[in-house]
C-alpha positions as CSV (number, residue, x, y, z in Angstrom):
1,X,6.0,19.9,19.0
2,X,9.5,18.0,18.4
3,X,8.8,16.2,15.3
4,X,10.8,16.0,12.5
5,X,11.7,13.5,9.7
6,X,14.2,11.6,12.1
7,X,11.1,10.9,14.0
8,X,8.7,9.6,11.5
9,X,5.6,7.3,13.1
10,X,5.3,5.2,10.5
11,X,6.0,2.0,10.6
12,X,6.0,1.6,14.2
13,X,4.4,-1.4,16.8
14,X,4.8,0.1,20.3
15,X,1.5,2.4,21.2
16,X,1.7,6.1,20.1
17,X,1.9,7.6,23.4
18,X,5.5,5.1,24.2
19,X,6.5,5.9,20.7
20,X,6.2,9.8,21.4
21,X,7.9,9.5,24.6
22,X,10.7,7.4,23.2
23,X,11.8,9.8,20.8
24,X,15.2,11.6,21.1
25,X,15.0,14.6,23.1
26,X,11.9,14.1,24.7
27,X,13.4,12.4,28.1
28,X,12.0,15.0,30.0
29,X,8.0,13.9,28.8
30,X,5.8,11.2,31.3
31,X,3.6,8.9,29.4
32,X,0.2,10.5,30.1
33,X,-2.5,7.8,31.4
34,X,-5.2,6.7,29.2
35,X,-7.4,7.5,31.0
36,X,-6.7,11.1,31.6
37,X,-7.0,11.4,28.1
38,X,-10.1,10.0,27.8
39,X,-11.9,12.5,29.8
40,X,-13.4,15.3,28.0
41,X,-13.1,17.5,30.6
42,X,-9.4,17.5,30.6
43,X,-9.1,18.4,27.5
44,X,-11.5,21.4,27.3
45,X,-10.2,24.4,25.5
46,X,-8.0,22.1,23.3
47,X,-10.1,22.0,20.4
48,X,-9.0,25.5,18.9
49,X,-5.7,25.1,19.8
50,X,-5.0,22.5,16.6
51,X,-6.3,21.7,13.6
52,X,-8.0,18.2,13.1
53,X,-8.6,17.8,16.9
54,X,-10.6,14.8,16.6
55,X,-7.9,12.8,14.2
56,X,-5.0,13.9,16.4
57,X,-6.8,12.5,19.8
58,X,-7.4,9.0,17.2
59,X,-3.9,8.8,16.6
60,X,-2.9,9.6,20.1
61,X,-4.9,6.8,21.6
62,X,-4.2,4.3,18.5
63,X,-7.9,4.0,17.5
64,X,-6.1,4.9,14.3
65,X,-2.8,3.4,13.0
66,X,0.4,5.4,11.8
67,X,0.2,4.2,8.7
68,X,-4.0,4.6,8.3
69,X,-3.4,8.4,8.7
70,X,0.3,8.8,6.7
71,X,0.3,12.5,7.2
72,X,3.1,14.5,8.5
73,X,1.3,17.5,9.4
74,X,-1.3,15.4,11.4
75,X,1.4,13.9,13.6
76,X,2.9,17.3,14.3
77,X,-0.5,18.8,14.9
78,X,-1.2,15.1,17.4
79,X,2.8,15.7,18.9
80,X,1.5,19.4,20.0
81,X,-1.6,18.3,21.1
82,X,-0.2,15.9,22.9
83,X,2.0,18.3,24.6
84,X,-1.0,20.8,25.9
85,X,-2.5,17.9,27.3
86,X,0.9,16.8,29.0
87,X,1.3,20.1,30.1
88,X,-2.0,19.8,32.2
89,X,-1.2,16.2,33.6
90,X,1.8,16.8,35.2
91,X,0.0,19.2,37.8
92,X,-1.8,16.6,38.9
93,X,-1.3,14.4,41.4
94,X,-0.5,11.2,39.3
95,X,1.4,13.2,37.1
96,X,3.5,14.7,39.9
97,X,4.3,11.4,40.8
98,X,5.1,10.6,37.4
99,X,7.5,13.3,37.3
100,X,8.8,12.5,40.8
101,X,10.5,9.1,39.4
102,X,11.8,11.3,36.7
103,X,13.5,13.8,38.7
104,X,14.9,11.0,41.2
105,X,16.7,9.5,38.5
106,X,17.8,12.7,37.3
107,X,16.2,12.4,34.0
108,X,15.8,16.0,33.5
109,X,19.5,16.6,33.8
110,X,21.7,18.4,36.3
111,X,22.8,22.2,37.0
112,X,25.4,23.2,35.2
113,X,26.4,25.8,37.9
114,X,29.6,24.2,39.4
115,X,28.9,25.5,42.9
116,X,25.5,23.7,42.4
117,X,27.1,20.0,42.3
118,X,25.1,18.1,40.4
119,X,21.8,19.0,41.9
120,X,18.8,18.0,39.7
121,X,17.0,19.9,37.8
122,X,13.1,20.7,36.7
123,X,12.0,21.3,33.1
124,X,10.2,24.7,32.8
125,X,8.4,26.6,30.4
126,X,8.6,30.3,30.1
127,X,5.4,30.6,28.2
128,X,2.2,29.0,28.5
129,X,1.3,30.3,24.9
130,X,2.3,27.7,22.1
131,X,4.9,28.5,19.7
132,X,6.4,31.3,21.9
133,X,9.7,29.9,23.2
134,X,11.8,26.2,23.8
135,X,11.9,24.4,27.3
136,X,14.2,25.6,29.7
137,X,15.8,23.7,33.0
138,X,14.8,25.4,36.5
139,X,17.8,24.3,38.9
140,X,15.7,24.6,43.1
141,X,19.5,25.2,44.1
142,X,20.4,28.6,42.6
143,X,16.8,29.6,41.4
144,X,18.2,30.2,37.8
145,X,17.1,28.8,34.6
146,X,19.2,27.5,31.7
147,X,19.0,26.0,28.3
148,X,19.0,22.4,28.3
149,X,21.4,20.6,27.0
150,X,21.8,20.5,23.6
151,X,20.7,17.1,21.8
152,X,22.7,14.9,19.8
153,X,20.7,14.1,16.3
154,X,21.2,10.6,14.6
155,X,23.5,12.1,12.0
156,X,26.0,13.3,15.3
157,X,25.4,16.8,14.7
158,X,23.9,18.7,17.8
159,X,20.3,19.9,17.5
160,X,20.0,23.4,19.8
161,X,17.2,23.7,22.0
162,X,16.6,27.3,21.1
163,X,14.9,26.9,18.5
164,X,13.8,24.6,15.0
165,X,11.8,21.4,14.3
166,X,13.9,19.1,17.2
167,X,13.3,21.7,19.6
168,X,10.7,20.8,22.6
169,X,7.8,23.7,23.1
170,X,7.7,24.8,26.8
171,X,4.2,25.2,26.5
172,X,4.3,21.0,27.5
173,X,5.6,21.7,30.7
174,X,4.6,25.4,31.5
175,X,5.3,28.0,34.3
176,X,3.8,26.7,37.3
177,X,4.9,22.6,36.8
178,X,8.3,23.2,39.0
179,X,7.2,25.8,41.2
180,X,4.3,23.0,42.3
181,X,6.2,20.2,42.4
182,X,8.6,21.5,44.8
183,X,5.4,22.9,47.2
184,X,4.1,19.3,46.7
185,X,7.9,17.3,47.7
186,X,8.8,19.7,49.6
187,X,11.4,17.5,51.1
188,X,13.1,17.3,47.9
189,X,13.8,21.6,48.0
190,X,17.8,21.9,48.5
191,X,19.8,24.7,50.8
192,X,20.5,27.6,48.9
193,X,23.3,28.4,48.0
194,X,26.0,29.9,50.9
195,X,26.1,33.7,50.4
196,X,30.1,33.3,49.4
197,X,29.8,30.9,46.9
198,X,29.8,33.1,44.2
199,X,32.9,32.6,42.0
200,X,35.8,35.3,42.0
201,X,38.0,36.2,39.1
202,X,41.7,36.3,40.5
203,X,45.2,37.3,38.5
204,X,47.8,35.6,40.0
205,X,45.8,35.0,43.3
206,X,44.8,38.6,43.7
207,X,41.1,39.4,43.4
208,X,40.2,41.5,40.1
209,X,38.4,44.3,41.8
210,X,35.1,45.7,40.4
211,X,36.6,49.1,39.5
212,X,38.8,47.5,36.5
213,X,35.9,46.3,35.6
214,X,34.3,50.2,35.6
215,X,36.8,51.4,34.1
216,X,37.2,48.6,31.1
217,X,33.2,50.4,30.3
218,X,34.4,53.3,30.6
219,X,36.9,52.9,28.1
220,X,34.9,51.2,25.9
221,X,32.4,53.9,25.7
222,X,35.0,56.8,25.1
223,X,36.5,54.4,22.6
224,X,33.1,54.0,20.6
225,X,32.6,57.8,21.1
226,X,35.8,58.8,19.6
227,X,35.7,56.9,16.5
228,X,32.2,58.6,16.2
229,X,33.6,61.6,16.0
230,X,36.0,60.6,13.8
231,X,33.7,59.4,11.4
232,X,31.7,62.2,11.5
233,X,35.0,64.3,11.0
234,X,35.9,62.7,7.7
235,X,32.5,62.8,6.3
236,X,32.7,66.7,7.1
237,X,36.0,67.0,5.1
């Protein structure tokens, strides 16, 4: 689900659930209790969705060790396992509160909407389906969602979001997490934006009206039709 060869397990103390959580890029993801895990009716329907179910909930709750189990594709199957079962605890009410102390500290990031100011944001998936598409940012302010930020990789190069072995499924949050959290802390739901907030393009203070922008189409289609027919005009010569 994010792992890649900067984030290898092996060699590693802290318990496999911290050392998940811990890696870069995966702020956004609560340490899921024990407990939670434990039950086998939390995890029903899991079963199919990876291979090696049984060793990747093992390695999850350290009955085995990192280096007992020295298998690459076994952590990635564990870090999307993982990831479906987070994706179930934060609807629940100690994972809401979990997140909660995330989102308070602004751990999930801001909106990058200026008119927004800083308002906190929610992590969101657009999928429920594994393997469909990355984790997004829901901003309660202006109801839009955005890409989160890029992250920084140990080499200093930035790893995008959109897509690759770094990038977080949205599957591990899904599409109801925000929308539920706000019902739930409903205190925590901003005003909306004022209806004039919107930004407006100006040329030397005067407005740029939405005809220039009309007509800029306009002349970009005749322009694409003309050269059609030029082309067409020097294959027929």
């Amino acid at each position: 689900m994010a792992y890649n060869e900067d984030s290898s397990a092996s060699g590693h103390d802290e318990p496999w659930i911290q050392w998940f959580c811990g890696l870069k890029g995966h702020e956004m993801f609560c340490e899921v209790e024990r407990a939670y895990i434990e039950d086998g009716f939390n995890l029903y329907g899991l079963r199919a969705c990876v291979s090696n179910f049984s060793d990747c909930l093992d390695l999850i709750l350290d009955r085995i060790g990192p280096d007992d189990s020295d298998d690459s594709h076994l952590t990635q199957s564990a870090c999307t396992l993982y990831g479906l079962i987070h994706a179930r605890y934060i609807v629940t009410a100690h994972g809401l509160d979990s997140m909660y102390n995330k989102y308070a500290a602004k751990e999930f990031g801001t909106c990058p909407l200026v008119h927004c100011n800083g308002q906190p944001v929610l992590p969101v998936g657009l999928k429920d389906e594994i393997g469909v598409d990355t984790v997004k940012i829901f901003c309660p302010k202006c109801q839009c969602v955005y890409q989160p930020p890029p992250i920084r990789t140990r080499s200093g190069h930035h790893s995008s979001n959109s897509g690759g072995g770094g990038a977080v499924d949205g599957a591990a949050f899904g599409t109801t997490f925000p929308h539920l959290f706000l019902m739930t802390f409903n205190n925590l739901v901003p005003d909306p934006l004022p209806p004039g907030s919107a930004y407006i393009p100006r040329v030397f203070g005067f407005r740029v009206h939405q005809s220039v922008r009309q007509q800029n189409i306009v002349r970009s289609g005749s322009a694409t039709a003309y050269s059609a027919t030029a082309l067409s005009d020097r294959k027929s010569v």
